[in-house]
N, C-alpha and C positions, 0 to 999 in steps of 0.2 A: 020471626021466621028463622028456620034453622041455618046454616050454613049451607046443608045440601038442599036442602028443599029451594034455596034462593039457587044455587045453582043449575037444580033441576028446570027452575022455570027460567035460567036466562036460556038453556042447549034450547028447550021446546018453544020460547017467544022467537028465538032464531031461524025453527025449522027444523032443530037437530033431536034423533031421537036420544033421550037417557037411559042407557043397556046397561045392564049392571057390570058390564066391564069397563066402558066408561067411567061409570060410578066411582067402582075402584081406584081409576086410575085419578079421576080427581082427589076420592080420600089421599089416596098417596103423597099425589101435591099442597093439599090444602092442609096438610097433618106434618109436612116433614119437617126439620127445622132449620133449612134452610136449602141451594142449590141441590138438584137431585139430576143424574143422565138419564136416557132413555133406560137403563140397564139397569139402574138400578128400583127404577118404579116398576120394569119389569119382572122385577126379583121379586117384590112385594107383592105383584098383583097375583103371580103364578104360584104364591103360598095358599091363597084363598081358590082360588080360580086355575086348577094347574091348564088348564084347555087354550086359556088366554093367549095370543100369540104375539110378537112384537111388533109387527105389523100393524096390528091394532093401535098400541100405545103410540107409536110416530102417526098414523091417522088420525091419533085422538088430540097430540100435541098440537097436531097442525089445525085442527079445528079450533081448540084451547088459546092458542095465538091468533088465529086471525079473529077468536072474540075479544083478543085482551086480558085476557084471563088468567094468561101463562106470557111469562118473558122468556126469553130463550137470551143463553150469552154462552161465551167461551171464556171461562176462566184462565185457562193459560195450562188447563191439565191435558189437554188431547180431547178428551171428549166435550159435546157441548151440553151447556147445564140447563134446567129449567127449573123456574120460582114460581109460586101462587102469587100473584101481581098483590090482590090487597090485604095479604098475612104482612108484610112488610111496606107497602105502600113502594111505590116508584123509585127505586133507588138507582146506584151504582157503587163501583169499586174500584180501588186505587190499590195495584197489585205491584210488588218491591220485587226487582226482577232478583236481586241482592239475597234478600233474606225472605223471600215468598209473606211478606207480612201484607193483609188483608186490611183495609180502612172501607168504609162506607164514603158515599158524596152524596151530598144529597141531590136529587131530582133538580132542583132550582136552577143550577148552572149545568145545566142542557137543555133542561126548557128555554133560557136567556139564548143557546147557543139556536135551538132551533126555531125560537120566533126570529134572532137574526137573518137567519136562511130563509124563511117564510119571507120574512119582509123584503131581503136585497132578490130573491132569483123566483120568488111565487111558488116554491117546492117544499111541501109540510114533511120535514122526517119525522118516522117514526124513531124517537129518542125513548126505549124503554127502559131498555137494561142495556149498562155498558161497564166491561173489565177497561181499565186504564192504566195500560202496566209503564212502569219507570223505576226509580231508585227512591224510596223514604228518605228523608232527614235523618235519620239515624246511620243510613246507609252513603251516604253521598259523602261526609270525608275519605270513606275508602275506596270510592267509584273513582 
């Protein structure tokens, strides 16, 4: 099964319909190579589809998160980013307030952090995507 076609049947086993703006806007996500904003999948979508409105794309995002599908995070630029959850699998970032240098973390230690929380308070966070900004090691004899 294709990438879209498996997506096609999680929006319709949901409920949701697959418009070919939609469509788009998931090629956008599932093709890009890495964080992408609302603006600029709207760039992309408005090459093919000049009609397309932005509206849509934050309607579509919102749908796209609450199936899991799309993470949403704030890297530290202003605007907030979004990822295709399993082109990268569950990650996170460790962002150098210093030298803006980018590290991955893996998923593990937030899953540990949020079965903690589950277990002491009965509250499951959603731990998808998270920026974790500070100083690198490289950075910290001069901080």
């Amino acid at each position: 099964m294709s990438c879209e076609t498996e997506t096609v049947k999680v929006l319709r086993d949901t409920g949701h319909k697959a418009t070919p703006q939609r469509l788009m806007i998931l090629a956008a996500l599932r093709h890009a190579d890495g964080h992408l904003t609302a603006n600029d999948i709207y760039g992309q979508v408005q090459v093919a589809y000049p009609y397309v409105d932005i509206s849509t794309v934050y309607r579509t995002l919102g749908v796209l998160k609450e199936l899991r599908l799309v993470s949403e995070t704030d890297m530290g630029s202003g605007d907030t980013t979004y990822e295709w959850v399993q082109q990268h699998g569950r990650h996170h970032h460790l962002i150098c307030r210093t030298c803006d240098a980018v590290t991955s973390l893996d998923h593990q230690y937030l899953e540990n952090l949020g079965a903690g929380i589950l277990a002491e308070s009965g509250f499951r966070p959603d731990l998808d995507h998270f920026a974790i900004f500070g100083v690198c090691a490289e950075c910290q004899p001069r901080s």
